[in-house]
MIMI-940362 format. One record per residue (C-alpha): residue in three letters; x, y, z. Coordinates in steps of 0.1 Angstrom, whole numbers, padded with zeros to 4 digits, always signed. Layout:
<rs>
alaXYZ...
</rs>
This chain:
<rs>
unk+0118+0189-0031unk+0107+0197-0068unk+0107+0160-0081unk+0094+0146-0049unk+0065+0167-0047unk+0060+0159-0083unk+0056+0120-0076unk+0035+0129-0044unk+0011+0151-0064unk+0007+0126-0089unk-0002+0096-0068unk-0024+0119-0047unk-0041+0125-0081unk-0039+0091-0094unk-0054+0071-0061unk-0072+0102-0041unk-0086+0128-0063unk-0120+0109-0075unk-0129+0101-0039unk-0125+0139-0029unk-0148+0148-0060unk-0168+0123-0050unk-0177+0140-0015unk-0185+0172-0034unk-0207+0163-0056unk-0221+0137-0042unk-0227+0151-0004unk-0261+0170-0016unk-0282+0149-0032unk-0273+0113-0003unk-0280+0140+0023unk-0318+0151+0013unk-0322+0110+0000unk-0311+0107+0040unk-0285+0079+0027unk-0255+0099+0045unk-0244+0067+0061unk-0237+0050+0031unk-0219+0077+0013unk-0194+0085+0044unk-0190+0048+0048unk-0184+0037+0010unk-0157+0069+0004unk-0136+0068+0041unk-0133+0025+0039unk-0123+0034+0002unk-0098+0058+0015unk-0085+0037+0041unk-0079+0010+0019unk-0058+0034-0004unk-0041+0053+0023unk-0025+0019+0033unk-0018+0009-0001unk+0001+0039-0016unk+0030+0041+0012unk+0033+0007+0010unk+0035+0000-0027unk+0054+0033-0029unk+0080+0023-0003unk+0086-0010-0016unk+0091+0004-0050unk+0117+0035-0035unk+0134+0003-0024unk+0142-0005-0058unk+0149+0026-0075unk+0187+0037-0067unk+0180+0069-0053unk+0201+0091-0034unk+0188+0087+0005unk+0177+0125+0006unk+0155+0117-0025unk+0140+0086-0012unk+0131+0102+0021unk+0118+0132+0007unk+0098+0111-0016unk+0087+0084+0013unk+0077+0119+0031unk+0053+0128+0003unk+0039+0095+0001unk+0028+0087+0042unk+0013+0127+0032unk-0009+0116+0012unk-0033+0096+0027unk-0035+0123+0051unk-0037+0151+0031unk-0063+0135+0011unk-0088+0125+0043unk-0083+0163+0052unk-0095+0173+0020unk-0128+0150+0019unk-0132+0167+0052unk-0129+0201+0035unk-0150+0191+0006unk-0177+0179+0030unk-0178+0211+0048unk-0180+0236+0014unk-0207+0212+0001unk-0227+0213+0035unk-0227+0253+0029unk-0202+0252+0062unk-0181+0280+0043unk-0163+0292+0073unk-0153+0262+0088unk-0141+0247+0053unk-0121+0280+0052unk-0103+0279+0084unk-0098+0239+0079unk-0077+0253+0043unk-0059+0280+0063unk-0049+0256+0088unk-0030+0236+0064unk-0014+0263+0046unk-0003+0279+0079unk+0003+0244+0096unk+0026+0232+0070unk+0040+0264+0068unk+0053+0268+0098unk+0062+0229+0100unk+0084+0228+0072unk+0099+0260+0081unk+0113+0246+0111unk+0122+0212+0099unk+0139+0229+0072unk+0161+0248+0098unk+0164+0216+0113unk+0183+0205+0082unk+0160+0179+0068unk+0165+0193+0036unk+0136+0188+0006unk+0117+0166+0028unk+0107+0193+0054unk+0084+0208+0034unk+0070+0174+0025unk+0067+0163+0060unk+0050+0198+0069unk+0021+0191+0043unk+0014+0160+0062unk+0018+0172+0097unk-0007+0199+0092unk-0029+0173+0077unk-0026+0152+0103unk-0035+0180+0134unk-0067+0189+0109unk-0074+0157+0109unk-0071+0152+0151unk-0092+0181+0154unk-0118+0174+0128unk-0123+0142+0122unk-0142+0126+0152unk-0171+0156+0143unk-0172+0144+0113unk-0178+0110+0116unk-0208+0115+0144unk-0228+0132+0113unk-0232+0097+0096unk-0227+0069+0118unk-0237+0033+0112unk-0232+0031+0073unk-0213+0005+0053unk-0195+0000+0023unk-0214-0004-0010unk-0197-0016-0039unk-0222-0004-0063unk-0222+0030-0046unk-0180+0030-0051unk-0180+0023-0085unk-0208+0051-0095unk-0184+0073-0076unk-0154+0062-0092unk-0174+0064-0131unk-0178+0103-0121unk-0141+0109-0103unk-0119+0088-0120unk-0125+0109-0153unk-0115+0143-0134unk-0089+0125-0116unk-0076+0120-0154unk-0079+0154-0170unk-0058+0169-0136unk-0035+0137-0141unk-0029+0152-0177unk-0020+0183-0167unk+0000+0173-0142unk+0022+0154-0166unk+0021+0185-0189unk+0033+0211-0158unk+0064+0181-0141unk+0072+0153-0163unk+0101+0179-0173unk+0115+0179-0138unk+0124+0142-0145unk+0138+0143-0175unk+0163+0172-0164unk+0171+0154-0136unk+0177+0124-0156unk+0202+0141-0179unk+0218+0175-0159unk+0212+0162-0125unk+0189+0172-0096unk+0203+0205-0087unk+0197+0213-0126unk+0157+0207-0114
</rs>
């Protein structure tokens, strides 16, 4: 579970992070210019395109790796996650930056209770490190369900804008980074132990 949420919080960070940071601090100033469309449309086609890429890149490469098979699917778990986790956090983000403080709040309590109670009885079930994983994005996904189509009804008819992406990306890419950095700092341990005392050492 350690080393597998490890990879997932990394790719989540590496692919996802400057698109949630994006909504925040973006969500304001595209609302009073009355160019919500745009800004909905340019970040959820940007996070469709990477929430197909990273499970399938990522599976391809688990492929390769000799892994044990309750590694790989606790890893594959944490990867189809993320996409989903990640949508539910723009979501979020959208909410808190709208002033919708209550509704963002029960959207993060969801989760946390969701994937809670999820993992808890997947684990029982006996899937091992990948029940927690698979909680994450379960809860994710019901937010999602329950969320989503009100979402998109605030902003409809906008497109992608590739000028709009990359002024995005030159503000979240940069924070994506520094939490990247720390991220390395807090689990790039976790592989080396497991490299040299094993993964029950982790």
């Amino acid at each position: 579970y350690a080393l597998a949420f490890s990879v997932m919080s990394l790719v989540h960070t590496s692919l996802f992070v400057w698109l949630e940071a994006s909504m925040a601090r973006f969500y304001a100033p595209e609302s009073d210019a009355g160019r919500l469309p745009a800004h909905f449309a340019t970040l959820y086609r940007a996070e469709a395109v990477f929430g197909l890429i990273a499970p399938v890149v990522g599976g391809a490469v688990l492929m390769l790796v000799p892994l044990s098979n309750e590694m790989r699917i606790a890893i594959a778990a944490g990867l189809v996650a993320i996409p989903l986790r990640s949508l539910a956090k723009m979501i979020q983000e959208r909410r808190r930056a709208a002033g919708e403080v209550r509704a963002s709040a029960a959207l993060d309590m969801a989760q946390s209770g969701g994937a809670f109670i999820i993992g808890l009885v997947l684990a029982w079930a006996g899937l091992g490190g990948a029940a927690p994983l698979i909680g994450l994005g379960g809860a994710a996904l019901l937010c999602i369900l329950w969320t989503l189509p009100g979402e998109l009804r605030h902003a409809p008819g906008g497109r992608f804008e590739i000028a709009r992406a990359r002024a995005y990306a030159g503000y979240g890419l940069p924070v994506a980074l520094s939490l990247i950095l720390a991220l390395a700092l807090a689990t790039t341990d976790r592989f080396l132990i497991a490299g040299y005392l094993g993964e029950a050492s982790v």
